[in-house]
N, C-alpha and C positions, 0 to 999 in steps of 0.2 A: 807571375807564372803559376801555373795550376799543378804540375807536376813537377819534381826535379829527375830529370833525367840520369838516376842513379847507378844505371848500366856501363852508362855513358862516364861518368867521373868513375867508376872503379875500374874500368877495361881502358881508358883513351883519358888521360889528362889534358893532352893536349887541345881533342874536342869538346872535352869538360867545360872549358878555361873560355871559349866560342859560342858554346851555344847558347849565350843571352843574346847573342846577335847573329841570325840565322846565314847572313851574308856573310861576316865572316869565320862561320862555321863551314860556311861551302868554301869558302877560298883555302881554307886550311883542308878539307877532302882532295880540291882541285891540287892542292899543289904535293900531297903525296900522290895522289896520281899521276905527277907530272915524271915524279922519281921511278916508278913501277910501270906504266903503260908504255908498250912499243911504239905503238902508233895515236898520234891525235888525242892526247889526254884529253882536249878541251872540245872532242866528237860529242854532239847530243844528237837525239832522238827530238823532232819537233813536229810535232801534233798541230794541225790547223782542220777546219771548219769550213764547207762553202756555203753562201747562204740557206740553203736545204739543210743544213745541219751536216751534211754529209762529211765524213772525217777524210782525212789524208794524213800522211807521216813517212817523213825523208830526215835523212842524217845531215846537219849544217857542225858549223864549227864555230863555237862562243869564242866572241873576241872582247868583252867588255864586261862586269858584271861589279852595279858598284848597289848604295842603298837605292837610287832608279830606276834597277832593271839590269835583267840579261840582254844584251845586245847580242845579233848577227847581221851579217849586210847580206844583200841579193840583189838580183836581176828583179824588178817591182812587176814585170810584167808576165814573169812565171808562175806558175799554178802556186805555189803558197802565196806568192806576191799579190796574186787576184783574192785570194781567198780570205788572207789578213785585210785586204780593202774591205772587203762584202761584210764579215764575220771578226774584227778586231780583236780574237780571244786567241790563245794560243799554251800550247803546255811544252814541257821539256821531260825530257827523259835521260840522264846522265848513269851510265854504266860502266863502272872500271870493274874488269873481273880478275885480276888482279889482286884487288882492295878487298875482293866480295862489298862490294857497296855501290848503293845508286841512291843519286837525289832525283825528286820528281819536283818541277814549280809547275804552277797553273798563273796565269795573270792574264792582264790585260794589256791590248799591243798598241803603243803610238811610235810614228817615226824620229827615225833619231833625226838633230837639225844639220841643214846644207854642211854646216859648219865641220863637224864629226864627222860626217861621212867624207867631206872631203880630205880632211884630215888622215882617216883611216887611208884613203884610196891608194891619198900619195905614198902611202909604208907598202903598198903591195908590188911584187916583183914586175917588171917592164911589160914580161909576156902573157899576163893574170890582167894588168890592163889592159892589154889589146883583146883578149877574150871576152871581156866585161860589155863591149864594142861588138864583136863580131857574133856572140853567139846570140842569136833568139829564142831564149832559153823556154824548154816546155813545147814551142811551136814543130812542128813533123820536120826532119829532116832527108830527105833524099838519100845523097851516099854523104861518105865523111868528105870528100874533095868537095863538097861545097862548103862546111866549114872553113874548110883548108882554104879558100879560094876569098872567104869574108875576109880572115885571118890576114891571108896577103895583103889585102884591098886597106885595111887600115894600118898596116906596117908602113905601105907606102903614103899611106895619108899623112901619118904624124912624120914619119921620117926619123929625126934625131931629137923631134921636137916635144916637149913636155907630152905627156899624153893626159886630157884632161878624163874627168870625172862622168859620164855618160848622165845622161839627164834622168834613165830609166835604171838608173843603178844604186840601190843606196840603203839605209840598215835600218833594221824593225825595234823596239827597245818593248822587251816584255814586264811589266809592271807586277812583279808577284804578289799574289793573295791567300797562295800557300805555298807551303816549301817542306816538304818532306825528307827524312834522312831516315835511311832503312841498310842495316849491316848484317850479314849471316851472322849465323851463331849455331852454336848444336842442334841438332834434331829440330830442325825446322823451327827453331825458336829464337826468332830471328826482334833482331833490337829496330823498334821503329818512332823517330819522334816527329811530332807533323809541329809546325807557326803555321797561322793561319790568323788573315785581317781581315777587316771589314771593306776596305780601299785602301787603296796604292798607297796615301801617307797614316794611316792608321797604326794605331799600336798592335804588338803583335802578340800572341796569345799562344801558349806549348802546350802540349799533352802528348803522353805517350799511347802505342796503338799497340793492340795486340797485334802478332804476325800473321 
């Protein structure tokens, strides 16, 4: 390590004792978020790329996050879904205001395997599957009674029967190359420490930032 984050060990022991491992420095952030946020502790902000460079940035919800990668699942055929195909890069943006704190990752995106995502699908509620199925996520909608009316159309398809895994449905895994941790503090002087690697299995390298 190049700097020891000294802010860090005399205000937060707890993040002290973490931050030689930037993952689980976030899961220690994540989980007092979990205690203090109202809603969706594990909301991020996710930044994609179309080929053109072009940005885009919608709110998903992290379901996984180990040395790998941040996981989230989607529809593959909605506009981040095209866009992580064309432009495989992807950032996060995590904001508890609460905490006054946000992590930022940048990495690179591969799919999670059949195996995970089916695994995931099966934990999600009956009516989140059927949705998964009926919506054309991204595509122009007419009124809402034609969702209404997909919705039906696969209720009555599966019936009482398993509802399987949609073929066009399934999760992104972001490979971080940095990981920033940035906390208020008085007067705009604000505590920031970035890891940052070379690739996905590389060693990981600290330094702190000005705010």
């Amino acid at each position: 390590m190049s700097d020891q984050p000294d802010s860090l060990e005399r205000d937060d022991p707890a993040d002290w004792a973490a931050a030689g491992d930037p993952v689980r420095l976030f899961h220690d952030w994540l989980e007092k978020a979990r205690a203090s946020e109202i809603n969706d502790p594990n909301g991020v902000a996710l930044a994609t790329a179309d080929a053109s460079g072009f940005p885009d940035v919608r709110m998903v919800l992290l379901k996984d996050a180990d040395a790998r990668g941040f996981v989230f699942y989607t529809n593959l055929e909605s506009a981040k879904g095209r866009e992580l195909a064309e432009n495989p890069r992807a950032a996060l943006c995590f904001h508890w205001k609460s905490l006054r704190r946000q992590v930022r990752v940048r990495g690179l995106v591969s799919s999670v395997s059949p195996e995970e995502a089916d695994a995931y699908f099966a934990t999600r509620h009956r009516d989140s599957q059927i949705g998964a199925w009926a919506s054309r996520q991204s595509r122009p909608l007419e009124t809402r009674f034609e969702l209404e009316k997909e919705v039906a159309r696969y209720v009555a398809k599966f019936g009482l029967a398993k509802v399987p895994r949609p073929p066009h449905w399934s999760g992104f895994r972001i490979a971080p190359l940095a990981i920033e941790f940035w906390r208020d503090r008085p007067f705009r002087l604000h505590d920031r420490l970035v890891y940052e690697r070379e690739s996905a299995d590389g060693d990981w390298r600290v330094r702190k930032l000005f705010p």
